[in-house]
C-alpha positions as CSV (number, residue, x, y, z in Angstrom):
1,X,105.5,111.0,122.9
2,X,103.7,111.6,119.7
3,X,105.7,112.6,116.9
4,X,104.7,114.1,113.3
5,X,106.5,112.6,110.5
6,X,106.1,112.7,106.3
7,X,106.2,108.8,105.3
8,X,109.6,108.8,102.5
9,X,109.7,105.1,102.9
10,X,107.5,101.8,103.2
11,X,109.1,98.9,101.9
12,X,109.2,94.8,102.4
13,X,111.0,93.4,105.2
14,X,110.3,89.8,105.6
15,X,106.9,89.5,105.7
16,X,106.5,92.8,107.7
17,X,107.5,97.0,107.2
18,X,110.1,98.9,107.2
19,X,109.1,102.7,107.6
20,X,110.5,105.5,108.2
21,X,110.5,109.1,107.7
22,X,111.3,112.6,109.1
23,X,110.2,114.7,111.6
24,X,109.2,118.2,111.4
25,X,112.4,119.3,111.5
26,X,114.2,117.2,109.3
27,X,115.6,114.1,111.3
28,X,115.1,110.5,110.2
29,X,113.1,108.5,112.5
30,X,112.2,104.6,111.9
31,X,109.1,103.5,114.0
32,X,110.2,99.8,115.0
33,X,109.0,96.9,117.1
34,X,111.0,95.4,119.7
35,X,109.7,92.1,119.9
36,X,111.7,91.4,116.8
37,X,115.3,91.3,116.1
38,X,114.5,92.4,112.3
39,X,112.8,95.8,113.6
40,X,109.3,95.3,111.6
41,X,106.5,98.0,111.6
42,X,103.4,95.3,111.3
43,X,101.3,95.7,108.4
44,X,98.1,95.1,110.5
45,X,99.4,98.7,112.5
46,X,99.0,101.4,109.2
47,X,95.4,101.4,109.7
48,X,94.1,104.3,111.9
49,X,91.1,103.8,113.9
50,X,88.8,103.7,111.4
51,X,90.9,100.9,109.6
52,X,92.0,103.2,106.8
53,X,95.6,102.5,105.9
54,X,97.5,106.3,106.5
55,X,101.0,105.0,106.5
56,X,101.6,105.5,103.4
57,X,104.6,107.5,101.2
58,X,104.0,111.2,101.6
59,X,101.5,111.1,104.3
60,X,102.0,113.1,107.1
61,X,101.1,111.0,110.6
62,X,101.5,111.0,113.6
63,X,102.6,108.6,115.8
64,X,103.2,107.4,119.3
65,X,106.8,106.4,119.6
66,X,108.3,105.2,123.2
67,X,111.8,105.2,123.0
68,X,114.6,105.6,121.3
69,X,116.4,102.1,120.5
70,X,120.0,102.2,121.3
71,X,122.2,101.0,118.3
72,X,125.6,101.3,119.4
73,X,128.4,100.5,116.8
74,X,126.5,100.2,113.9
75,X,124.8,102.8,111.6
76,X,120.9,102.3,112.7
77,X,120.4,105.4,114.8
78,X,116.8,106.3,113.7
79,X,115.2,103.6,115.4
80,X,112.5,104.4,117.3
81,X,110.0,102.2,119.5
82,X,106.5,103.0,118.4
83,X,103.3,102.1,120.4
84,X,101.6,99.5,119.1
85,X,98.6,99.9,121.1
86,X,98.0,103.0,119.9
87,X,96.5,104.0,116.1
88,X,99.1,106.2,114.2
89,X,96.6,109.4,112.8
90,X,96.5,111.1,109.6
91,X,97.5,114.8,109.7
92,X,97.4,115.4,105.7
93,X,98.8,114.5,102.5
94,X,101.6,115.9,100.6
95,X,100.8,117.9,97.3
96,X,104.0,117.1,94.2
97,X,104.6,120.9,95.1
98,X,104.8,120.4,98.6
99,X,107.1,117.1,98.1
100,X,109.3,118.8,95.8
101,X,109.5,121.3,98.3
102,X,110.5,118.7,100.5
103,X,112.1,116.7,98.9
104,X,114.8,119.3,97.7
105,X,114.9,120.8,101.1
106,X,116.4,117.8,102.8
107,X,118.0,115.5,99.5
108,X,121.2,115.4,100.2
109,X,124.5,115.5,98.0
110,X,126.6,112.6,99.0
111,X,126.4,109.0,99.9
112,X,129.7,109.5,102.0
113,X,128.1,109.3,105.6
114,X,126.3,106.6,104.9
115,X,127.8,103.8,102.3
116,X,131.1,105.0,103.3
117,X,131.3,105.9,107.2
118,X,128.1,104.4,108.3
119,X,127.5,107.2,110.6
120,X,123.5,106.7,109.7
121,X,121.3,104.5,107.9
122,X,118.7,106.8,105.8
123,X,118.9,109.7,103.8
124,X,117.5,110.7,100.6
125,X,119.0,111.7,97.1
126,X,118.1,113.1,93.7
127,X,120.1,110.9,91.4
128,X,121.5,112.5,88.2
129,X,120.0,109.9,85.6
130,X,117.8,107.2,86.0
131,X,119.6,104.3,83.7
132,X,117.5,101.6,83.9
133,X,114.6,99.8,86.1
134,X,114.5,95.9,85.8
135,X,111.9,94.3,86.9
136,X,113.0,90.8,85.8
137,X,115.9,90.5,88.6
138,X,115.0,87.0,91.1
139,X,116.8,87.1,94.9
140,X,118.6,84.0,96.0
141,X,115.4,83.2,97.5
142,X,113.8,82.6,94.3
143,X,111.7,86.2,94.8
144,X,110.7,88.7,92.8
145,X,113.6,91.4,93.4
146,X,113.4,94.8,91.2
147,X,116.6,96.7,90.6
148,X,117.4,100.2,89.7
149,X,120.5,101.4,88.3
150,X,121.0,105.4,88.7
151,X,123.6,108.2,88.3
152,X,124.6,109.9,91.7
153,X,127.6,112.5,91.6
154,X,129.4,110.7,88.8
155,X,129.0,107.3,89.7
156,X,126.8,104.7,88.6
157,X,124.7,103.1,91.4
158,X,122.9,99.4,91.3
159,X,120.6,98.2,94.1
160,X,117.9,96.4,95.2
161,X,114.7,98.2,95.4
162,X,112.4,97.2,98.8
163,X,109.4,99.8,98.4
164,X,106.2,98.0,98.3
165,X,104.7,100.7,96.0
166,X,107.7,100.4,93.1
167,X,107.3,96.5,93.8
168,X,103.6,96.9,92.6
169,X,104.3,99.1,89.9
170,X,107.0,96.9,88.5
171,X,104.2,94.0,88.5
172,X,101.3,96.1,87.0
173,X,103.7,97.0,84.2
174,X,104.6,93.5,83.6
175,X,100.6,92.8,83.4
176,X,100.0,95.3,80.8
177,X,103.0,94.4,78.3
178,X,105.7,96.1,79.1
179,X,109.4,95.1,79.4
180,X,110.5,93.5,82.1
181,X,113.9,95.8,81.6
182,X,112.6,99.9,81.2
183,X,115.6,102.2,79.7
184,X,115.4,105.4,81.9
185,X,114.0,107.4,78.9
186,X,110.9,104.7,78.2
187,X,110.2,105.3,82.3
188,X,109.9,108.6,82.4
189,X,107.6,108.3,79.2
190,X,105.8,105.9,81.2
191,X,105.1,107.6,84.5
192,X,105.3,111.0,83.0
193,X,107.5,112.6,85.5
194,X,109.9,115.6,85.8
195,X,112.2,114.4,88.5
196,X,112.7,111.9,90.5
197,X,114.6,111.4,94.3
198,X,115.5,107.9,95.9
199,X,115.2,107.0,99.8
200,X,118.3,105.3,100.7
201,X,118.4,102.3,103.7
202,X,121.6,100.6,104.7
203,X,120.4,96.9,106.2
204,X,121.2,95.3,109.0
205,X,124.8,93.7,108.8
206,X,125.1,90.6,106.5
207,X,127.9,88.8,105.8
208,X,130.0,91.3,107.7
209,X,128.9,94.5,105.6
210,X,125.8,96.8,105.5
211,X,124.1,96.6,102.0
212,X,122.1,99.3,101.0
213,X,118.7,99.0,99.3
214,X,116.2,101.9,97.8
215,X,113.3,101.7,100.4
216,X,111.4,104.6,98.4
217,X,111.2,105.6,95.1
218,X,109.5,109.4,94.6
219,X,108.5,110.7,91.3
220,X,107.3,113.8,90.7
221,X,104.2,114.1,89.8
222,X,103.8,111.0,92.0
223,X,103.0,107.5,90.3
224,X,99.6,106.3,91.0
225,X,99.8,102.7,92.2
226,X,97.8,100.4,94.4
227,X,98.8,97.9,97.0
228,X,97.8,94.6,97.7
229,X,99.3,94.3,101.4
230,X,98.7,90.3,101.1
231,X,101.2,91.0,98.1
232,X,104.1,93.3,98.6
């Protein structure tokens, strides 16, 4: 079946995608291969056709899924089983009106279902404050690893942020000068936007828990960014 869905989140995974997004009527749906255990959308299938990338964050495209995978017991119930074979299509690009629209449409106002009762594994917030971003933080692995600590409902939040595009911002910005560690205030200065909302991805188990990471970061006006997919 094909299936119309606004891109909220392409981040690293491995060497390979995660993606995901909703439908048109609201429900979280991650296009995922099965011939991997991680769940990867290939990089080499966001090109249409005419070998134009259009998966990309706020993009409306559609795509052929197959089936939905089965995750019994744990939280990942958005998978889906995309078509490989076939080229996703580019129905249109979201406006910062009409992903504000969105944005505030579906943002939701707890992080109970899903850090707490793992009854799903996506949803999106607009955090209260935006503390800090660092861009200095190294994995275990010895890999570049940004971090961004937010507000949410009274609490403070730190995790690990997977988007590809906030990875490439976080590099350019080192390029040009800036601090490796950006106050919330210096950010905003920055990027010059007016709000901001957070895509939120609990991982596959590890080490007998499910860590959640920010798989996209959406500013509003949107930052302007580009990707190096031999890169991300």
């Amino acid at each position: 079946m094909d299936r119309t869905i606004t891109i909220l989140a392409v981040s690293r995974l491995g060497n390979e995608l995660c993606v995901a997004g909703v439908d048109e009527s609201g429900n979280w749906i991650r296009p995922t291969s099965l011939s991997e255990g991680w769940g990867q959308f290939y990089k080499v299938d966001i090109y249409n056709k005419n070998n134009s990338p259009v998966i990309a964050l706020s993009n409306v495209v559609t795509i052929r899924l197959i089936h939905q995978i089965p995750q019994i017991g744990t939280p990942h119930i958005e998978d889906w089983e995309y078509e490989r074979s076939c080229k996703p299509v580019l129905v249109g690009k979201l406006n910062d009106s009409q992903r504000l629209h969105l944005f505030q449409k579906i943002s939701e106002q707890s992080l109970y279902s899903l850090i707490e009762s793992h009854e799903r594994s996506l949803c999106l917030i607009e955090p209260s404050s935006i503390i800090s971003a660092n861009f200095a933080n190294i994995s275990y692995k010895g890999k570049y690893q940004p971090i961004l600590n937010f507000t949410f409902q009274s609490k403070q939040y730190s995790y690990k942020v997977t988007d590809i595009y906030w990875r490439a911002l976080g590099r350019d910005l080192l390029a040009k000068g800036h601090s490796s560690v950006l106050k919330g205030k210096e950010l905003q200065s920055i990027l010059q936007y007016s709000k901001s909302f957070l895509t939120i991805r609990l991982g596959r188990k590890f080490k007998e828990k499910y860590w959640p990471f920010i798989v996209g970061v959406h500013t509003v006006p949107q930052f302007p960014v580009k990707i190096d997919y031999k890169n991300i």
